[in-house]
VODO-8276 format. One record per residue (C-alpha): chain; residue number from 1; x negated, y, z negated; residue in three letters. Coordinates in pm, whole numbers. Last residue first. Example, Ala and Ser with C-alpha at 12.3 -4.5 7.8 and 13.67 -1.06 7.14 Angstrom:
BEGIN
node c->A | k->2 | c1->-1367 | c2->-106 | c3->-714 | r->ser
node c->A | k->1 | c1->-1230 | c2->-450 | c3->-780 | r->ala
***
This chain:
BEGIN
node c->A | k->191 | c1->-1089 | c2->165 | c3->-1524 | r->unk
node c->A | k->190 | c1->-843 | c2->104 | c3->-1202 | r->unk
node c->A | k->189 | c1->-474 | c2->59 | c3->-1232 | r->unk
node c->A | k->188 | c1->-429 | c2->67 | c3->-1531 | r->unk
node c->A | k->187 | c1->-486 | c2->-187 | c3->-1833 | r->unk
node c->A | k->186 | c1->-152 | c2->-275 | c3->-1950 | r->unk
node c->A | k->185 | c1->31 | c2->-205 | c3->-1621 | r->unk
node c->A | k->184 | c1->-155 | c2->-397 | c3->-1403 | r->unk
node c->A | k->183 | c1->-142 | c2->-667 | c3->-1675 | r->unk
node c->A | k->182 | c1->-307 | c2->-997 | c3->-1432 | r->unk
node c->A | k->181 | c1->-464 | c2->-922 | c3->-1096 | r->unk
node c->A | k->180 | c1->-513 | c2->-1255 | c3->-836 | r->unk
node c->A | k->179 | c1->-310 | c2->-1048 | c3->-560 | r->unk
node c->A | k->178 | c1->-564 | c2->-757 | c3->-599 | r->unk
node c->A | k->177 | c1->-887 | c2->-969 | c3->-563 | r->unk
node c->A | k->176 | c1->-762 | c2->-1130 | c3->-259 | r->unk
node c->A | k->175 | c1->-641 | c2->-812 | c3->-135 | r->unk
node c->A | k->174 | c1->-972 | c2->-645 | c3->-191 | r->unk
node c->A | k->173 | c1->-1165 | c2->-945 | c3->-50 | r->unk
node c->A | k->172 | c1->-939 | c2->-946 | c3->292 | r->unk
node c->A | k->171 | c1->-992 | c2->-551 | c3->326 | r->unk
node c->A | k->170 | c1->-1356 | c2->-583 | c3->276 | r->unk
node c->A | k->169 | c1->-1388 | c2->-843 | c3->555 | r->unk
node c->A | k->168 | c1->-1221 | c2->-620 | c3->792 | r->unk
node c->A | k->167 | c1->-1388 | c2->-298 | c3->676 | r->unk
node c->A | k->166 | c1->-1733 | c2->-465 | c3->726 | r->unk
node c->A | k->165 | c1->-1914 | c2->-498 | c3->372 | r->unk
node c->A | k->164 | c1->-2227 | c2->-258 | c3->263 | r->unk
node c->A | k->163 | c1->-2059 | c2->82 | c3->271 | r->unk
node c->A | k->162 | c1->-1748 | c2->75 | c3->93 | r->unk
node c->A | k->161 | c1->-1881 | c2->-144 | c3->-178 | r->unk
node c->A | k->160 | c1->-2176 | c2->123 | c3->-235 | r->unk
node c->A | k->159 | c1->-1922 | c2->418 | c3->-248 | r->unk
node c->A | k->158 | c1->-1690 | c2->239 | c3->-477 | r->unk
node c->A | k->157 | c1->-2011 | c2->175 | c3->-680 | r->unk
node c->A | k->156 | c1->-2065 | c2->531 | c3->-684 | r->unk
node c->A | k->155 | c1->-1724 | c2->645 | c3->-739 | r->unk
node c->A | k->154 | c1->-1684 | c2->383 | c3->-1069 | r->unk
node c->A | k->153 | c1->-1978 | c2->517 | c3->-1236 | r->unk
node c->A | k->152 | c1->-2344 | c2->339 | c3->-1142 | r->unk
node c->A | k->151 | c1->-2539 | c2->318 | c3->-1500 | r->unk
node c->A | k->150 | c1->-2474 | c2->-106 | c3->-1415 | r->unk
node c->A | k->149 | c1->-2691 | c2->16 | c3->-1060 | r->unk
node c->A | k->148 | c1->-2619 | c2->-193 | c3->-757 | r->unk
node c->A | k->147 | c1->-2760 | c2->-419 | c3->-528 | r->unk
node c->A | k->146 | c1->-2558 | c2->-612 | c3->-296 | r->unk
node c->A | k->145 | c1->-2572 | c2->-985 | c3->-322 | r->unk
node c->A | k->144 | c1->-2197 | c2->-1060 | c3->-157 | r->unk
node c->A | k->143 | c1->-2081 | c2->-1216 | c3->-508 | r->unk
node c->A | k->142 | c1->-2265 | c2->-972 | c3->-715 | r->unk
node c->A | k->141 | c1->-2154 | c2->-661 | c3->-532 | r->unk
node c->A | k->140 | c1->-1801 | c2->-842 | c3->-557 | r->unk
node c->A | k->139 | c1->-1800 | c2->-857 | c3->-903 | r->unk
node c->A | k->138 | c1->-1900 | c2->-583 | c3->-930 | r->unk
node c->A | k->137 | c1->-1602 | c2->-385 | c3->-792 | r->unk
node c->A | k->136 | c1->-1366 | c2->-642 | c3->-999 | r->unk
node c->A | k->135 | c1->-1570 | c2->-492 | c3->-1352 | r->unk
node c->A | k->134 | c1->-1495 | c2->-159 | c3->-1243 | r->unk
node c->A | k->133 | c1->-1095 | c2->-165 | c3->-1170 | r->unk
node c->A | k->132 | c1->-1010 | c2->-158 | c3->-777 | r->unk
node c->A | k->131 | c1->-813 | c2->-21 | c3->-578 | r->unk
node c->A | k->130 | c1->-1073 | c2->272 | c3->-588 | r->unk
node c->A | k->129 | c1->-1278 | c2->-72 | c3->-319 | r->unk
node c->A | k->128 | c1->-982 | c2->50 | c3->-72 | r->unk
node c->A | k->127 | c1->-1081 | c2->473 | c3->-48 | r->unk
node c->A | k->126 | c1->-1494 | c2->383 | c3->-10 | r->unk
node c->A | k->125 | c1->-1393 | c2->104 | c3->242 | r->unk
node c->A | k->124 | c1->-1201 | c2->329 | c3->471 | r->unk
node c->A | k->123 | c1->-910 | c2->207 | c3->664 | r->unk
node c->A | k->122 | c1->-862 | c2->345 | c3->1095 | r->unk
node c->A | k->121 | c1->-786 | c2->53 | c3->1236 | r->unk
node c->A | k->120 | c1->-397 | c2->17 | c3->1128 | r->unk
node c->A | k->119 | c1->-200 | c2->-307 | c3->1207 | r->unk
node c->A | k->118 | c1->127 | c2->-215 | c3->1398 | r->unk
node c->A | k->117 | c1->474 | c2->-121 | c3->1181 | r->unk
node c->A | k->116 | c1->807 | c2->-252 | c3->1386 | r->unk
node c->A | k->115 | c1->997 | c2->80 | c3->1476 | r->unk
node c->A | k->114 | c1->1368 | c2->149 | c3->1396 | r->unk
node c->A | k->113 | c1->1392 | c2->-184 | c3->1166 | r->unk
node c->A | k->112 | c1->1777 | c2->-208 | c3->992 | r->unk
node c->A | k->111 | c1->1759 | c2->-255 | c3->648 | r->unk
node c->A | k->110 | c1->2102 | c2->-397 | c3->499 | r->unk
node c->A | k->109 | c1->2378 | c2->-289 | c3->292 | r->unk
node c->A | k->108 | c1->2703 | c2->-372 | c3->194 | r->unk
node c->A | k->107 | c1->2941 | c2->-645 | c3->375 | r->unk
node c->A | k->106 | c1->3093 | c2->-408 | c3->639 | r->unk
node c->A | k->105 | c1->2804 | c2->-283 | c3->670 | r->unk
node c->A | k->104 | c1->2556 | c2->37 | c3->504 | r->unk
node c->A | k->103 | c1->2237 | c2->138 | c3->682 | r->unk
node c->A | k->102 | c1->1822 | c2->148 | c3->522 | r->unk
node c->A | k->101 | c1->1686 | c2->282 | c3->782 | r->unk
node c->A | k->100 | c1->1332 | c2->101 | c3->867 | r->unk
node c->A | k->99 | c1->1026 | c2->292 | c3->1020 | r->unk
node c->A | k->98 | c1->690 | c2->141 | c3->1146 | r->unk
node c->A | k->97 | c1->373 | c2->310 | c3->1141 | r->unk
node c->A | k->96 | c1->124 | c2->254 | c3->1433 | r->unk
node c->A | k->95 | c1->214 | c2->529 | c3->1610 | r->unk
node c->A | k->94 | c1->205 | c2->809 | c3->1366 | r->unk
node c->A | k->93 | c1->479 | c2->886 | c3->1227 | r->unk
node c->A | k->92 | c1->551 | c2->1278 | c3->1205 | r->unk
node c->A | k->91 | c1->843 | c2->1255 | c3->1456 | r->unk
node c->A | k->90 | c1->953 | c2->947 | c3->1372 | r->unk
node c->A | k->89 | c1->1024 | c2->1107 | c3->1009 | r->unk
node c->A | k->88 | c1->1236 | c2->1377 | c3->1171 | r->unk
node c->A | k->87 | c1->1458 | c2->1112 | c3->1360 | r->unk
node c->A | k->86 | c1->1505 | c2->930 | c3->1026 | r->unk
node c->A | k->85 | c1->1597 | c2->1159 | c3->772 | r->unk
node c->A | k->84 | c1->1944 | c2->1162 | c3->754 | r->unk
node c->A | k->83 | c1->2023 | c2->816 | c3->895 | r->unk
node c->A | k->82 | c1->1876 | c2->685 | c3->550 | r->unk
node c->A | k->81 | c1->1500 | c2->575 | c3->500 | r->unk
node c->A | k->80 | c1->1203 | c2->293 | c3->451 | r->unk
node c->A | k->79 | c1->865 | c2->428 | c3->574 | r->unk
node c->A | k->78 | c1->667 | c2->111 | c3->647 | r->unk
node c->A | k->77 | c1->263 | c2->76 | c3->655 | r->unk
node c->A | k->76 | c1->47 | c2->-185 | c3->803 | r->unk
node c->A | k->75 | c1->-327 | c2->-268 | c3->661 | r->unk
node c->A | k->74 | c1->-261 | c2->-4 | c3->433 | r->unk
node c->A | k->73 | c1->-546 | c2->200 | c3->263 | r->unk
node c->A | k->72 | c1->-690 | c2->524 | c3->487 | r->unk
node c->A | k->71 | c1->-380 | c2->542 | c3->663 | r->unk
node c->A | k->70 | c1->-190 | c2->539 | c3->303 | r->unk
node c->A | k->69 | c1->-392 | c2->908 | c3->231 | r->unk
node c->A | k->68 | c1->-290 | c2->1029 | c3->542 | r->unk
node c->A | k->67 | c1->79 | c2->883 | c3->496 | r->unk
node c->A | k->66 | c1->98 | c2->1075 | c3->166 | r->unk
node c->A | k->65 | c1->-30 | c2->1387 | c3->357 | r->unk
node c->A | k->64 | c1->234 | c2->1380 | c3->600 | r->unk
node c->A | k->63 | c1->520 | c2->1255 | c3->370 | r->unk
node c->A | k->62 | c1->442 | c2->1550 | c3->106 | r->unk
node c->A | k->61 | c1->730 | c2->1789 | c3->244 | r->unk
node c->A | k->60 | c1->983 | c2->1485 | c3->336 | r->unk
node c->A | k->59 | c1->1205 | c2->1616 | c3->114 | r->unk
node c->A | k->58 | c1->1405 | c2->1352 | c3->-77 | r->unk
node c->A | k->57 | c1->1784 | c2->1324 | c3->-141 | r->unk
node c->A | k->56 | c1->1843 | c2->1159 | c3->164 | r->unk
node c->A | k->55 | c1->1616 | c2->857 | c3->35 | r->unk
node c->A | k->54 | c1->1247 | c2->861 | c3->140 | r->unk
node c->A | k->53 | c1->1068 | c2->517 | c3->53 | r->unk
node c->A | k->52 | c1->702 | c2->447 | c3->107 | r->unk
node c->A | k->51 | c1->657 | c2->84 | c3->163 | r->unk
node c->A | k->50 | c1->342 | c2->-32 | c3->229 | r->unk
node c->A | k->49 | c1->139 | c2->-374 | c3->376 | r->unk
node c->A | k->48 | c1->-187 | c2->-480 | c3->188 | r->unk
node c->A | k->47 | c1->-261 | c2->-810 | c3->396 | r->unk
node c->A | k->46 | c1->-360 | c2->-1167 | c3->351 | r->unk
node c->A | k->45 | c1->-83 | c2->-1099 | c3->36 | r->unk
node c->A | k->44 | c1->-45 | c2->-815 | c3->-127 | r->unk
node c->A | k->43 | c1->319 | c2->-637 | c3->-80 | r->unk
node c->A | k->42 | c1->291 | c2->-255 | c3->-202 | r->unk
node c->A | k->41 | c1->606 | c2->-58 | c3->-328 | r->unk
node c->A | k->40 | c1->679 | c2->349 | c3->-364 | r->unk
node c->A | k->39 | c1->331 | c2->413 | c3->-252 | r->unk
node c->A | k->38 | c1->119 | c2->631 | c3->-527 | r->unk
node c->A | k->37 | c1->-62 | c2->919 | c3->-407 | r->unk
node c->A | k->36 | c1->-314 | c2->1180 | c3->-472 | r->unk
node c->A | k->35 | c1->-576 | c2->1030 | c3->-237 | r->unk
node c->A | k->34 | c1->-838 | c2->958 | c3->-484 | r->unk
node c->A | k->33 | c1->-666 | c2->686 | c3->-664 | r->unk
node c->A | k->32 | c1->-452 | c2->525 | c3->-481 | r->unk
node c->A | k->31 | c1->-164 | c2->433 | c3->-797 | r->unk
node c->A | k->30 | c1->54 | c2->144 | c3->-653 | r->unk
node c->A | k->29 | c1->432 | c2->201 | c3->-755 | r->unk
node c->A | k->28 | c1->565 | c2->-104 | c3->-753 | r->unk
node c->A | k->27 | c1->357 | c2->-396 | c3->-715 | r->unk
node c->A | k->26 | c1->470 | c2->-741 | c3->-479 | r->unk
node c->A | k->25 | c1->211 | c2->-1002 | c3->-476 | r->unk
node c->A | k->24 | c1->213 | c2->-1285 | c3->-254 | r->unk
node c->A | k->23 | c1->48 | c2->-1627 | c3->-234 | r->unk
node c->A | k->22 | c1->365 | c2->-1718 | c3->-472 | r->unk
node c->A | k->21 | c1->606 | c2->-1593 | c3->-229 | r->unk
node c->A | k->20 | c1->945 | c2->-1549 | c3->-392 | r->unk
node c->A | k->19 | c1->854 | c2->-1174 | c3->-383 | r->unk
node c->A | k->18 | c1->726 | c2->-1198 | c3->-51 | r->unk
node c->A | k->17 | c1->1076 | c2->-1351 | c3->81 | r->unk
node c->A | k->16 | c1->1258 | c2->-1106 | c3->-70 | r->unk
node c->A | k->15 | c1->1086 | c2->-795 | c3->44 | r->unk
node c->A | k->14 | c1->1313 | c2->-776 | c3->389 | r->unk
node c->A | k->13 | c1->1654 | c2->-821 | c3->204 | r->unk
node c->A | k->12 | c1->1705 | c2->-811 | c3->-178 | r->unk
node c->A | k->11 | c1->1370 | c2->-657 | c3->-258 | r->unk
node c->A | k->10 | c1->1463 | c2->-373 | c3->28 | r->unk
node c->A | k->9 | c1->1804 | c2->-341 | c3->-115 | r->unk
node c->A | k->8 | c1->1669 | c2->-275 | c3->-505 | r->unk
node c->A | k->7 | c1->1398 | c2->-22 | c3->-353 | r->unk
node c->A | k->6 | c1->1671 | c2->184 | c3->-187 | r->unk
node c->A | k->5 | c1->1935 | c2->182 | c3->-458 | r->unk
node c->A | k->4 | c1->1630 | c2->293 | c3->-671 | r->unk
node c->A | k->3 | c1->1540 | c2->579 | c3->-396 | r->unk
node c->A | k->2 | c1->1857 | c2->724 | c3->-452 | r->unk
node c->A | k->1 | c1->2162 | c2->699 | c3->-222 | r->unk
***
């Protein structure tokens, strides 16, 4: 299979519900800036929750510094595979990331869950407010009265978000902000 036959049966199945959602967001592809990554598909809702797909035609050379950069993003995280790869992926999983296969029936296809994904504690504010385009990071200085510079570039307000609002609350806010985002593709995915 290729990674499209992989993303079209995860919408179908386990991302259909979030996609009919209308609290929910689903974006392919999400750029994390800084990190060098994208993830294959990202469901916003109270949560940011990944998908990074690995089809049998995929190396998993890059999975274990994609899911270090993901660690410091995701709320939970899913790596969705084939019977090919999926006893080597458990083995560079950490715990708290699940693992689907994605296995063929007598019907078609389905995703089978290997390991149920557990929230992550270990985000960084600085890497979650680069989710963000310019004019949404101050917004949110504004909104939780933290001083900023307008000469500030993106980094350095990034930094300052990062720093002045708990992880936990931060998370919420970015997902909040992210799931009420118009023309991802027209403007980017951060400015």
């Amino acid at each position: 299979m290729r990674d499209s036959d992989i993303r079209r049966i995860l919408r179908d199945t386990t991302l259909k519900k979030f996609i009919l959602d209308s609290d929910s967001k689903v974006v392919d592809e999400l750029n994390l800036p800084v990190t060098q990554s994208r993830i294959d598909i990202a469901v916003v809702n109270g949560h940011l929750h990944g998908y990074e797909i690995k089809s049998s035609r995929d190396t998993l050379n890059r999975l274990p510094h994609q899911i270090e950069g993901y660690t410091k993003v995701f709320d939970y995280l899913t790596v969705v595979t084939e019977n090919k790869h999926y006893e080597k992926i458990l083995e560079i999983l950490p715990d708290w990331v699940g693992l689907d296969i994605c296995v063929k029936t007598s019907s078609g296809y389905k995703i089978k869950t290997v390991r149920k994904s557990y929230y992550n504690r270990n985000k960084d504010g600085f890497f979650l407010a680069k989710l963000l385009w310019r004019e949404e990071i101050e917004n949110i200085l504004k909104n939780n009265n933290i001083s900023y510079s307008k000469r500030n570039n993106v980094w350095k307000l990034s930094e300052t978000l990062g720093n002045n609002i708990p992880i936990t609350k931060l998370s919420k806010i970015i997902s909040e902000t992210l799931k009420k985002r118009e023309n991802w593709k027209i403007k980017g995915y951060y400015a």
